[in-house]
N, C-alpha and C positions, 0 to 999 in steps of 0.2 A: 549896285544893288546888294554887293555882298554888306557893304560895311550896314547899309538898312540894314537887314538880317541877322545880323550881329547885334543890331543896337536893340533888336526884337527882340530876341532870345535874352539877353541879358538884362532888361527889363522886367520882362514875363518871370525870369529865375527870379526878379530879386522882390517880386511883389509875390510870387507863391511861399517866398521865403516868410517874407511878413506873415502872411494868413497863417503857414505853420505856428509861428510863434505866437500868436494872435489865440489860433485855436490851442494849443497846450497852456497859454496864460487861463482860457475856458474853463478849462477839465478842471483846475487848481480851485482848490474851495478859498471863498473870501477875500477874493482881488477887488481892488478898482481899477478902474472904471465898471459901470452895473454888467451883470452878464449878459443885458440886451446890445449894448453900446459894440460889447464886443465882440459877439454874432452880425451886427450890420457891419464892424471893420474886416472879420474876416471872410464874408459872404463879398465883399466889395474887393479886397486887395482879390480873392482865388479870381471872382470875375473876371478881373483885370487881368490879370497874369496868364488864364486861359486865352483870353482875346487875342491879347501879344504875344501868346507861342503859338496860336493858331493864324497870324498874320506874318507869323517869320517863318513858318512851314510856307504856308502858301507863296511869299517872295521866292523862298529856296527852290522851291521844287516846279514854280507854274511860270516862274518871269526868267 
């Protein structure tokens, strides 16, 4: 169960990592992709990334 837990957390870091970079691509005037495209990727990666560290707490701490 550890190595699950592990594979959670590192996951969930590496798709919040995305949304970061996602959301500072945001802020920048005059990017593409449109800045809708890039509000559903990073509303989608953070989702994501919460689910997976909220599924690797729960392994850790409840199994």
């Amino acid at each position: 169960m550890k190595l699950a837990a592990t594979l959670f957390f590192i996951f969930g870091a590496i798709l919040l990592l995305g949304a970061i970079k996602y959301f500072l691509r945001l802020t920048s005037p005059g990017v593409y992709p449109p800045k809708q495209i890039l509000k559903k990727r990073t509303f989608a990666l953070a989702g994501g990334g919460g689910i997976c560290l909220v599924i690797a707490v729960m392994i850790t701490y409840f199994l």
